[in-house]
Backbone bond lengths (Angstrom), bond angles and torsions (degrees), N, CA, C in turn:
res aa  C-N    CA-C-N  psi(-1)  N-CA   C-N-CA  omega(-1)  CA-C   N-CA-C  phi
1 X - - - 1.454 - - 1.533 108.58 -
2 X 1.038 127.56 123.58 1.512 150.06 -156.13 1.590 83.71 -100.61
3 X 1.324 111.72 108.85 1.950 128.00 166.19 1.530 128.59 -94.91
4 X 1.383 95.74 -19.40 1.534 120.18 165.72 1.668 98.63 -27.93
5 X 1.365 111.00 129.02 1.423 124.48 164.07 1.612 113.15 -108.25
6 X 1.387 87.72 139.48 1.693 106.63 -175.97 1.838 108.99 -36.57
7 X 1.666 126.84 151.76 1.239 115.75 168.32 1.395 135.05 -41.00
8 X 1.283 107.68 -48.01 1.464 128.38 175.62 1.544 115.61 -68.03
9 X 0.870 143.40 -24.12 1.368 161.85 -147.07 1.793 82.85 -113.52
10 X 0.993 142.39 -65.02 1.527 157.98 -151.66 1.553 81.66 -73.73
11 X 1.561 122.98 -70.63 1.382 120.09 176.48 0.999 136.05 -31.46
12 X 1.751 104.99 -43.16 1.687 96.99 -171.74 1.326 103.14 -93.30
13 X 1.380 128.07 -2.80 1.200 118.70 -166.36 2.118 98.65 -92.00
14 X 1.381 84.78 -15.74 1.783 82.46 177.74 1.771 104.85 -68.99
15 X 1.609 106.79 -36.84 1.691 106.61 -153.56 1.578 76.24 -90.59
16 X 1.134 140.04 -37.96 1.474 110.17 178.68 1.642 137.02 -62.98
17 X 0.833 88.45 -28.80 2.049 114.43 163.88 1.150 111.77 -66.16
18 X 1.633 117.00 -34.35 1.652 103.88 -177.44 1.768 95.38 -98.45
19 X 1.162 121.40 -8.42 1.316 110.93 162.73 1.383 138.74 -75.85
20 X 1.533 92.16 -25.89 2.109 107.98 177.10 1.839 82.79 -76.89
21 X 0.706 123.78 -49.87 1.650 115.91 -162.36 1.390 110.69 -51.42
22 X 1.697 121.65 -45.74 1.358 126.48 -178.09 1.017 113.89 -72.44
23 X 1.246 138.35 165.23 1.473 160.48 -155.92 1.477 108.74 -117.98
24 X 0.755 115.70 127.17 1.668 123.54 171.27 1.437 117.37 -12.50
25 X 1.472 105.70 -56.62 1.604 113.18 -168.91 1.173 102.67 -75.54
26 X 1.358 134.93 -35.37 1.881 142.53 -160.91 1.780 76.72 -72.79
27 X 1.465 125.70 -79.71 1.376 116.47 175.98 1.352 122.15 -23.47
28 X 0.837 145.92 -63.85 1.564 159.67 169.66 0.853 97.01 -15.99
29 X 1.428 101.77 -90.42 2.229 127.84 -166.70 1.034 79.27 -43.94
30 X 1.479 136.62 -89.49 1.551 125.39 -148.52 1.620 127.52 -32.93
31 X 1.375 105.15 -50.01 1.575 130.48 -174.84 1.441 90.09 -63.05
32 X 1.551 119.11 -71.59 1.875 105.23 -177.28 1.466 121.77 -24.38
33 X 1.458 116.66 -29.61 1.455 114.33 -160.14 1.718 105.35 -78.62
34 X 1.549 115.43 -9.12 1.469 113.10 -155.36 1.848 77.24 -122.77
35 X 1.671 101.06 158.58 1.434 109.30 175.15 1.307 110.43 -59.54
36 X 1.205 107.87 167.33 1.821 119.94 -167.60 1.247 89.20 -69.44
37 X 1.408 108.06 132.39 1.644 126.75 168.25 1.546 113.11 -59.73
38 X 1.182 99.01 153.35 1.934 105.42 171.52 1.656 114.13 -51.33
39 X 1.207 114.80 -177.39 1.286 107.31 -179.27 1.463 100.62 -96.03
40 X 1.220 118.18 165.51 1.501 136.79 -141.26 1.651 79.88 -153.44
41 X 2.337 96.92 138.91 1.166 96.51 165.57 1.700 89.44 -136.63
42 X 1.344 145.93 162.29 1.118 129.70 -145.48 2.106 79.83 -119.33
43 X 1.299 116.75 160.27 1.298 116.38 -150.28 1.787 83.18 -143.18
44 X 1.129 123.65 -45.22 1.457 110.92 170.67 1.587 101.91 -146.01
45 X 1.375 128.82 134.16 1.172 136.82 164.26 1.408 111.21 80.78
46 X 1.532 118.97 -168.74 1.308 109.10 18.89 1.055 122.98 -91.38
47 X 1.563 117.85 154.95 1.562 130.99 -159.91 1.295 100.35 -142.34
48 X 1.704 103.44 123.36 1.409 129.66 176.85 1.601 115.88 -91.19
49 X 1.572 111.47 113.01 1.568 113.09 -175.04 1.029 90.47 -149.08
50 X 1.744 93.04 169.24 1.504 112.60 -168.85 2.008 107.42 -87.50
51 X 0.870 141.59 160.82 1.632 146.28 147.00 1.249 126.77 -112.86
52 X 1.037 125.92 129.81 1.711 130.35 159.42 0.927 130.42 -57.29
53 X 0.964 128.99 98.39 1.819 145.72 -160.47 1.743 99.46 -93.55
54 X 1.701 113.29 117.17 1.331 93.33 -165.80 1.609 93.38 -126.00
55 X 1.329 127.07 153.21 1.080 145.66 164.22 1.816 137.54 -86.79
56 X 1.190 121.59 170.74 1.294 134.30 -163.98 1.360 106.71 -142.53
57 X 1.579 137.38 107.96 1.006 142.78 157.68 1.376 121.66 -44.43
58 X 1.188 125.13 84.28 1.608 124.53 -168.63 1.608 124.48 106.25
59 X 1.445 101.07 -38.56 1.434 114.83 155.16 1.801 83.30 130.73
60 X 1.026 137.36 -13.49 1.446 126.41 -178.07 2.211 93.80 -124.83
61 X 1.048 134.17 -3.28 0.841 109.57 -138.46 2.375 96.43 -109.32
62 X 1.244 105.80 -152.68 1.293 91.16 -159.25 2.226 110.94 -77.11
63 X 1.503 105.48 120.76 1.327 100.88 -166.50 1.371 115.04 -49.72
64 X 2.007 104.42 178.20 1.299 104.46 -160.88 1.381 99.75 -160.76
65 X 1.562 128.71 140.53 1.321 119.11 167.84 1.840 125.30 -60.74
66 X 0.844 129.03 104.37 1.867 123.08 -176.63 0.837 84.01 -75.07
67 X 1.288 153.80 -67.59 1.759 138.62 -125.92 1.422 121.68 128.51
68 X 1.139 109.09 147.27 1.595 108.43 -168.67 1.526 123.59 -74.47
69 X 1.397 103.57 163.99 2.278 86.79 -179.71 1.445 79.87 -145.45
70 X 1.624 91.38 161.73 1.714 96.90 177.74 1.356 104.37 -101.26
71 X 1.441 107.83 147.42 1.604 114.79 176.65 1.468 115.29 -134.84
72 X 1.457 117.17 150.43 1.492 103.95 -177.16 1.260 103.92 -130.37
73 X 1.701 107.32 123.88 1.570 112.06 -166.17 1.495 120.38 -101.06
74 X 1.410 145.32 158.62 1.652 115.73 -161.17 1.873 77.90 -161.04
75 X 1.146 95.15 156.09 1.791 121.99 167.71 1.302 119.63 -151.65
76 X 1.658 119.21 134.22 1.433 140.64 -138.03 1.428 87.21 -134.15
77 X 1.378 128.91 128.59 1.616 122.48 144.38 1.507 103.83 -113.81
78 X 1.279 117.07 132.04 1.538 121.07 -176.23 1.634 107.16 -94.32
79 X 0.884 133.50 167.55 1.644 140.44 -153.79 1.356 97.39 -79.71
80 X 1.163 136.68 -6.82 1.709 135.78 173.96 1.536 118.59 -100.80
81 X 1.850 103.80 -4.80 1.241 112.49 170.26 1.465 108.71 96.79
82 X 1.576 133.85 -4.17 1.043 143.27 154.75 1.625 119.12 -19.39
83 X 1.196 153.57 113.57 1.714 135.07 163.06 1.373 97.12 -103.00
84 X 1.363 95.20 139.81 1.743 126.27 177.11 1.667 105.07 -116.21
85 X 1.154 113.35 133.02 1.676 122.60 157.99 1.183 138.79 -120.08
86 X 1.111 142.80 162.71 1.445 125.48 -148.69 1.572 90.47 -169.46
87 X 1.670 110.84 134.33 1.886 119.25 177.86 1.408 80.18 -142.52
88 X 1.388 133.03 118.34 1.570 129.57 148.33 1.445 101.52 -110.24
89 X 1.291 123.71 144.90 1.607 126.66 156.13 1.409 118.19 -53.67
90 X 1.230 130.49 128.16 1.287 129.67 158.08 1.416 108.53 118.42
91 X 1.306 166.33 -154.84 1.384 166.06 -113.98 1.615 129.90 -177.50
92 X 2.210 93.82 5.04 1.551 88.68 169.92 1.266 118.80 -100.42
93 X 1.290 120.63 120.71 1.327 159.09 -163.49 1.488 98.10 -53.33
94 X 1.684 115.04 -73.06 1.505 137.12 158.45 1.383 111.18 -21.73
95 X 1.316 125.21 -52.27 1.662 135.44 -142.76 2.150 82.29 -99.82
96 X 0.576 140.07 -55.25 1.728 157.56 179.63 1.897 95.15 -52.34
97 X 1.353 121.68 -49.58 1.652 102.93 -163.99 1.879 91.66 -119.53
98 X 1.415 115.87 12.90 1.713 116.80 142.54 1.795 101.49 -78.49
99 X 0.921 111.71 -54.85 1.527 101.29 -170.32 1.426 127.57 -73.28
100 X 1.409 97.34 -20.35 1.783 100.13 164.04 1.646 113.49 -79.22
101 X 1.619 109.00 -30.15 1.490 112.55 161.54 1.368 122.54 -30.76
102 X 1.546 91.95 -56.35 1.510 92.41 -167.37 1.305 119.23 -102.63
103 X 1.014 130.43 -24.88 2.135 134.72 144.67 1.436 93.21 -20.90
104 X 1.522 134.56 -51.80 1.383 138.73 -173.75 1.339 100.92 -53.95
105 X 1.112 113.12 -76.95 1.181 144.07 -179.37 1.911 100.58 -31.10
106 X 0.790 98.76 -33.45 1.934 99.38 -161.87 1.459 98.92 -117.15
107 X 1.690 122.54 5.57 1.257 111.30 152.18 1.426 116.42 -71.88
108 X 1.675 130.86 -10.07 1.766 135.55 -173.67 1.452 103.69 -73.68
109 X 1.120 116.93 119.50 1.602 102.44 -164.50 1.502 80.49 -103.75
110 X 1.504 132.52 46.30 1.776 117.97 159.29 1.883 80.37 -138.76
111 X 1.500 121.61 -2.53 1.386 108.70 151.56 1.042 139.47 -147.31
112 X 1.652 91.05 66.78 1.802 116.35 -173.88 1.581 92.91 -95.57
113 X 1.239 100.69 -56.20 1.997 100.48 -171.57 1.545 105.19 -38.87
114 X 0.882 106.58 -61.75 1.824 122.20 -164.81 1.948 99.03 -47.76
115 X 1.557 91.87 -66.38 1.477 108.53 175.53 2.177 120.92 -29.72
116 X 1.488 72.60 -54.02 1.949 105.89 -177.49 1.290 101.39 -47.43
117 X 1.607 113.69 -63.32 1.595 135.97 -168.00 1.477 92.22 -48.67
118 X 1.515 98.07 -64.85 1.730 93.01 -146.63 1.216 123.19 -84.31
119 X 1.549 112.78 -7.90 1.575 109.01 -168.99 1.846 89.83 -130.23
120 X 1.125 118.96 -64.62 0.989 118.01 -164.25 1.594 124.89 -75.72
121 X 1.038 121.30 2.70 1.212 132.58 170.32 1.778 116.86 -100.16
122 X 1.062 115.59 -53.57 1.917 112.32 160.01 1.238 104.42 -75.52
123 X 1.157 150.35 -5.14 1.497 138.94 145.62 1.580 116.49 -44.18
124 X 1.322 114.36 -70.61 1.412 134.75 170.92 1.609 112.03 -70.51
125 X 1.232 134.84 24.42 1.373 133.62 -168.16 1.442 76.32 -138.94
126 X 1.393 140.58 -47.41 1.553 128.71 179.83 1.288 89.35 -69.56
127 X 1.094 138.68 -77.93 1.460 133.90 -142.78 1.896 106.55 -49.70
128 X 1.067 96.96 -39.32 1.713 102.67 -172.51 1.482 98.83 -63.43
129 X 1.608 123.32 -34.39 1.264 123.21 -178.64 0.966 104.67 -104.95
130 X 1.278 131.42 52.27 1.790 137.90 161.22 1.906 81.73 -134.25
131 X 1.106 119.48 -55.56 1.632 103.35 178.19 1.229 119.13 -52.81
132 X 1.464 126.38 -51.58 1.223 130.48 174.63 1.560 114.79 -40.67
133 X 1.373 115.48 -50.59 1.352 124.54 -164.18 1.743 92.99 -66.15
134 X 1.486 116.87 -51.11 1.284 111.02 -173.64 1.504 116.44 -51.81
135 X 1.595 112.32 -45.11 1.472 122.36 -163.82 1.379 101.42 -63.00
136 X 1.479 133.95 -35.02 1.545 128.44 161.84 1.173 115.97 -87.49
137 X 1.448 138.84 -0.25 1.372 121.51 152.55 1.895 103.03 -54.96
138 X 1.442 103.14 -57.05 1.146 108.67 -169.26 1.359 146.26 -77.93
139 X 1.457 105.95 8.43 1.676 145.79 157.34 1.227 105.66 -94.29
140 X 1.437 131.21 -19.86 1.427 113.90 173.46 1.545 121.44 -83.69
141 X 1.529 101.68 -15.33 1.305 113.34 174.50 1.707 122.92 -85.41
142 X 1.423 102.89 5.24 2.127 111.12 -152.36 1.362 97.76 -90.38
143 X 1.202 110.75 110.59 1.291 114.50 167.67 1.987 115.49 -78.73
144 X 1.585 105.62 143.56 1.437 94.83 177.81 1.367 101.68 -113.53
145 X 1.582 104.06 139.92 1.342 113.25 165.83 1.905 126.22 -96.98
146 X 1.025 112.83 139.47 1.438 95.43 168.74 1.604 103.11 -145.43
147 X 1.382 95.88 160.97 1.675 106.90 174.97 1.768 100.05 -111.43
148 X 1.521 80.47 143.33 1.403 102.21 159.95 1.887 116.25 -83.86
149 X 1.102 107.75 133.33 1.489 123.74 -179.14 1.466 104.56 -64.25
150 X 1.371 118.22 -83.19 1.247 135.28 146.60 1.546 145.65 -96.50
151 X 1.179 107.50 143.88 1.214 105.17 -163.40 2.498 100.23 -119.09
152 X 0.714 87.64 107.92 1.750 93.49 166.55 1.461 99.93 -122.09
């Protein structure tokens, strides 16, 4: 069975990931840089609920409830009839109906490029360099162990 998801489908799920990751304000600044968006009428939320966060014994093995996380989910229709959606972890309200804004926003396929450039591309260019920075915080700390085989 071939699981492969369509191009577009692969896309939005990239610009939506780098959107739950950003913070309200990183959204903001970004959006200032592009002309004032259409008008926006909000279609559900935003709405703060809990999710079931579920687990894998081993990472393949038989699933499991971990525990719940809060998420706040939001929907945007823009005046051309566009729908935007938005799931970020955690309780900002703001950060949830910026990102359904702009999912809207990046359904215009004559203003995805523009969209891409300005928000969603230095969004994900910090984030890669907020991982980076972590991944050598956290190699500077790695201790190596080794065993000796034999010892005479």
């Amino acid at each position: 069975m071939d699981t492969a998801l369509p191009p577009e489908t692969e896309e939005r799920r990239r610009w939506m990931g780098v959107l739950a990751r950003a913070s309200a304000a990183e959204i903001a600044a970004r959006l200032d840089t592009l002309p004032p968006p259409p008008a926006h009428m909000r279609l559900r939320g935003p709405e703060t609920g809990l999710v079931m966060v579920r687990g894998r014994a081993g990472g393949d093995g038989a699933p499991f409830n971990l525990g719940e996380m809060t998420v706040t989910r939001c929907a945007v229709r823009l005046a051309d009839g566009r729908v935007g959606h938005a799931y970020v972890a955690g309780r900002d309200a703001r950060q949830a109906e910026l990102a359904a804004l702009v999912d809207a926003l990046l359904l215009d396929a004559e203003a995805r490029p523009a969209v891409e450039r300005a928000v969603i591309a230095p969004l994900a260019e910090t984030q890669a360099a907020k991982r980076t920075a972590e991944a050598r915080r956290a190699a500077a700390t790695r201790v190596q162990f080794f065993t000796m085989t034999q010892m005479r």
